[in-house]
C-alpha positions in Angstrom: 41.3 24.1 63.5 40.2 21.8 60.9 38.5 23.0 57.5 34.8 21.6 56.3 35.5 18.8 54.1 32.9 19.6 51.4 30.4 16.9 50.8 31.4 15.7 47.3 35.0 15.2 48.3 36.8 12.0 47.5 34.4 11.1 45.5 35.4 10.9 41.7 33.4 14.2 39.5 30.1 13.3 38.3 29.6 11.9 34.3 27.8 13.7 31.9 24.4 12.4 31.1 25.1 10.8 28.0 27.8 8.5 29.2 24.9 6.7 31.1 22.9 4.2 29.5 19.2 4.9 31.3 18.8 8.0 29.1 19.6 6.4 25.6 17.7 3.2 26.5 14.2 5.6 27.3 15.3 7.6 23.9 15.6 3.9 22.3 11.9 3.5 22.5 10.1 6.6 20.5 13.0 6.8 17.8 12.5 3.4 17.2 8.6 4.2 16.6 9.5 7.4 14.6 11.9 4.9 12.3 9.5 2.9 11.4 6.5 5.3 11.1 9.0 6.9 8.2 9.5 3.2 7.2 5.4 2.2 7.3 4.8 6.0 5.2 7.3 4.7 2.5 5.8 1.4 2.1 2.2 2.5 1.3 4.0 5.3 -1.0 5.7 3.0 -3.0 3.9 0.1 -3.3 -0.3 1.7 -3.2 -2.5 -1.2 -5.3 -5.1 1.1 -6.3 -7.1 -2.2 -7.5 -8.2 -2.8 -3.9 -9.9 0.9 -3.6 -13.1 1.8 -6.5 -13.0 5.2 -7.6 -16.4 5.1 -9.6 -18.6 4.7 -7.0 -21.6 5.3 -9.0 -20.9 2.7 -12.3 -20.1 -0.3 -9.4 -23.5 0.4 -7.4 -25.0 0.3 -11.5 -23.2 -2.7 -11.6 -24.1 -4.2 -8.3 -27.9 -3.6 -9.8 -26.9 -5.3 -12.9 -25.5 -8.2 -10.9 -28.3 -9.2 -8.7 -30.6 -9.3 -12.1 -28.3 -11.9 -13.2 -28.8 -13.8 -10.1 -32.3 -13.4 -10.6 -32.3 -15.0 -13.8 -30.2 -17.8 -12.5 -32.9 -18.7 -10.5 -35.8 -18.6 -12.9 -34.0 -20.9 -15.0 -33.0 -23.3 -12.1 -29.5 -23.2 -13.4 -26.9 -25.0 -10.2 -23.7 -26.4 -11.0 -21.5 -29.0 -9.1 -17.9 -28.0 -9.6 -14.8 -31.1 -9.5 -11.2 -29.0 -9.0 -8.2 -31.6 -10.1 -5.9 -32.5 -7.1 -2.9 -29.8 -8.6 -6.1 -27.0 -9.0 -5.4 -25.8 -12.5 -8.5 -28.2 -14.1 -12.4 -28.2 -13.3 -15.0 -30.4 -14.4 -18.7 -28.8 -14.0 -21.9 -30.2 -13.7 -24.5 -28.2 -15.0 -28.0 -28.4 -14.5 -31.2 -26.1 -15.2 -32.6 -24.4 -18.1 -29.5 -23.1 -20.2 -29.3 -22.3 -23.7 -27.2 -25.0 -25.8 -24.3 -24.0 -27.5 -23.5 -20.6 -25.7 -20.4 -20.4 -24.3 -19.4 -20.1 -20.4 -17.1 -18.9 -18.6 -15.3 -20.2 -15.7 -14.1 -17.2 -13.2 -11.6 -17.7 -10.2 -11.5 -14.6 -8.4 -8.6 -13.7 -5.6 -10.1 -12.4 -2.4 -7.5 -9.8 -2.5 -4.6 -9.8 -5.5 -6.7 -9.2 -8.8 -3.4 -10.0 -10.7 -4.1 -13.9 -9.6 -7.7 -13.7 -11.2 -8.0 -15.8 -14.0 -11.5 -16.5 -16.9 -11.5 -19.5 -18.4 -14.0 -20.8 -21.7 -15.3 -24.0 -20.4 -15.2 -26.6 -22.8 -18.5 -28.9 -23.2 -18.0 -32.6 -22.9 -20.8 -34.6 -24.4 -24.2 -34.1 -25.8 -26.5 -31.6 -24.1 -28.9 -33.9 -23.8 -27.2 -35.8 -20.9 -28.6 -37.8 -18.0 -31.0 -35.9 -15.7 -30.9 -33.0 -17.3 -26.7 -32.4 -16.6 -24.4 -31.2 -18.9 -21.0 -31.5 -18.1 -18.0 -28.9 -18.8 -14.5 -29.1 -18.2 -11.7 -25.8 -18.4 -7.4 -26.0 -18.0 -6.4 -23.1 -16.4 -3.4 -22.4 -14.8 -2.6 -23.6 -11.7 -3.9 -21.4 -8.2 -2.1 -20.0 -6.3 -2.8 -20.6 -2.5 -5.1 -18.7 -0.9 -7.4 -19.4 2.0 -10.3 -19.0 -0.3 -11.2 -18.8 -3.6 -15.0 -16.7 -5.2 -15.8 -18.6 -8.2 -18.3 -17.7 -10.7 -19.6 -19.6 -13.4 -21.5 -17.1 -16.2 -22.9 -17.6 -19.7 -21.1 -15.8 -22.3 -23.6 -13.4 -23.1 -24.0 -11.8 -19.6 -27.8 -12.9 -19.1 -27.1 -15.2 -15.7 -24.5 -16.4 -13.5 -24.0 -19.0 -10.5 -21.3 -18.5 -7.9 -20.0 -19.9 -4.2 -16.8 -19.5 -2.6 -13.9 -22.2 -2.8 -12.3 -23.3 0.5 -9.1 -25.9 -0.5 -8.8 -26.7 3.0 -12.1 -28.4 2.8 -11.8 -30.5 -0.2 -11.7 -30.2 -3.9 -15.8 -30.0 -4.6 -18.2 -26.9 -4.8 -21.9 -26.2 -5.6 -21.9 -23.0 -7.4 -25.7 -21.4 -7.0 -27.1 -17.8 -7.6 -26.4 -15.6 -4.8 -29.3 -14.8 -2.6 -31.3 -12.1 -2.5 -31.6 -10.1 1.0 -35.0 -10.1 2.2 -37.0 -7.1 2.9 -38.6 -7.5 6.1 -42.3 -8.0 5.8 -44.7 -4.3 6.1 -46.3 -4.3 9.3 -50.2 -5.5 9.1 -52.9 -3.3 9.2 -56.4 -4.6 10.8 -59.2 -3.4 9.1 -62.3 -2.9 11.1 -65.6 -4.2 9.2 
């Protein structure tokens, strides 16, 4: 009489689960994403720019009022500039036109869309007489050279804070800008009331 051969017999004893690799290659997945959650956590620890986040919420909308009266006076005064940026970007020429007050100084202000350490203010230098053809004045400023960015704000203001003229700099599109007030939104019109006579 023969015995039951059992059913695992001749066959070699099974491995332990670890010594396969379809477990550690499913593990592989989420402690990668826990690594680099840890990684991503110590990042915005150590290197937080609090410049890009306002804490005084208040004193900037003030400011955002004080701004648009600017603008404002901008454009009772007609003031527009044409601005000319030199081929290696660190010197301007400006064409100003509009009702500005001679001999106050301006400043030029180049303003990073995102890193406020690359802002830079320059004093704009006038070249010439006031009194120059059709009502232009002409400026020039040396600053130091920008760095590259997709785009640039610019703002051109009068040294005594009463107006200022702005537009945003694109290099990709040339090396000319017209700087103008910023417009005003527009409150929709009130709805009409008929009056019966």
């Amino acid at each position: 009489m023969s015995t039951p051969t059992p059913p695992h017999a001749g066959r070699s004893p099974a491995k332990p689960w670890y010594k396969y690799p379809w477990p550690w290659l499913l593990m592989a997945g989420p402690a990668i994403v826990v690594v680099a959650g840890f990684y991503t956590y110590h990042l915005a620890a150590t290197r937080n720019n609090p410049s890009l986040v306002t804490d005084d919420y208040y004193r900037e909308g003030k400011n955002i009022a004080l701004q648009m009266e600017r603008d404002e006076e901008a454009e009772r005064r007609q003031i527009r500039a044409e601005l000319l940026i030199s081929p290696d970007n660190n010197r301007a020429k400006v064409l100003l036109s509009g009702n500005i007050e001679p001999n106050v100084p301006l400043k030029l202000l180049w303003l990073h869309p995102a890193r406020s350490e690359y802002d830079q203010t320059v004093e704009m230098q006038q070249q010439g007489s006031a009194a120059a053809a059709a009502n232009r004045v002409e400026y020039a400023a040396v600053f130091q050279t920008l760095r590259p960015a997709d785009h640039w704000y610019v703002r051109l203001e009068d040294g005594t804070g009463k107006w200022r003229v702005q537009g945003i700099w694109y290099p990709k599109r040339g090396n000319s800008l017209s700087l103008v007030p910023m417009p005003q939104p527009v409150a929709p019109n009130p709805p009409k009331t008929e009056q019966s006579s």
